[in-house]
C-alpha positions in Angstrom: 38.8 147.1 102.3 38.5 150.9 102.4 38.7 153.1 105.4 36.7 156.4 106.0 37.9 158.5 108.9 35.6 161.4 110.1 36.1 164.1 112.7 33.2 165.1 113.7 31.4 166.8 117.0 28.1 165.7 118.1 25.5 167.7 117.4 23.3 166.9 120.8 23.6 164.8 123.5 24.6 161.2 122.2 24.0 161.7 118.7 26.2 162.3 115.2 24.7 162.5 112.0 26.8 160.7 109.5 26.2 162.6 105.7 27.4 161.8 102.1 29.2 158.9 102.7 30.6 156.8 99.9 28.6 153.7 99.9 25.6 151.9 98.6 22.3 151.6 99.5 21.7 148.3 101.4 25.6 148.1 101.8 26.8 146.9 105.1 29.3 148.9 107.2 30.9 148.9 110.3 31.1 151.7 112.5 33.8 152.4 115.4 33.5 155.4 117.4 36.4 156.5 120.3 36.9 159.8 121.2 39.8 162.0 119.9 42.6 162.7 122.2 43.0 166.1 123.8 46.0 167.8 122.5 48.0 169.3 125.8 47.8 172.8 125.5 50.9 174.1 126.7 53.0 177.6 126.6 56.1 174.7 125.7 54.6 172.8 122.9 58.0 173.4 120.8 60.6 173.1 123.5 63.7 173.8 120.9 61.5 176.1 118.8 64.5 179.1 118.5 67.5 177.4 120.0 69.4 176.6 116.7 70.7 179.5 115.5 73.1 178.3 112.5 74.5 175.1 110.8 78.4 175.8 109.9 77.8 173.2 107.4 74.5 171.4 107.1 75.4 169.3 104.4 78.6 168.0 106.0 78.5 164.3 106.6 78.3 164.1 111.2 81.9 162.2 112.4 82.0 159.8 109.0 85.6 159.7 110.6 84.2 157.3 113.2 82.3 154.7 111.5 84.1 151.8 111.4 81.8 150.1 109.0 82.0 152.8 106.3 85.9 152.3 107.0 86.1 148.9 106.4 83.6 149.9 103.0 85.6 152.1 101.9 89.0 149.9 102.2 87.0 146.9 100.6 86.5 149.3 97.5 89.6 150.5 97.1 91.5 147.1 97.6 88.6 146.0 94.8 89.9 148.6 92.1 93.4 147.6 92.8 93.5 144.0 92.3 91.5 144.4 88.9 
């Protein structure tokens, strides 16, 4: 089943005038309305918008020191190659 979402205001009191829509004469449709949520408008809508200033390395894997699973990966692997 196929799914057309519109955005669109009404026009007068009550009403919305539905145009060009992809369907067939006589076809059935169903139609659910709800209204579209208000957006806060706010002076702080990007709250960390400026506070990074630099990466020293951005492509630097984060404290791979500390993950035990990768570890115990990493052992596995090697072990694996030696016993060949």
């Amino acid at each position: 089943m196929n799914t057309y979402r519109l955005k669109i205001a009404l026009t007068e009191k009550g009403k919305i005038t539905l145009e060009n829509l992809p369907f067939e004469v006589g076809q059935t449709v169903e139609i659910v309305i709800s209204p579209q949520k208000k957006v806060p408008s706010s002076d702080n809508s990007l709250p960390l918008e400026g506070t990074v200033h630099y990466y020293d390395d951005p492509f630097e894997p984060v404290a791979s020191d500390e993950w035990e699973v990768l570890n115990e990966v990493t052992s596995f692997r090697t072990q694996e190659l030696y016993d060949r």
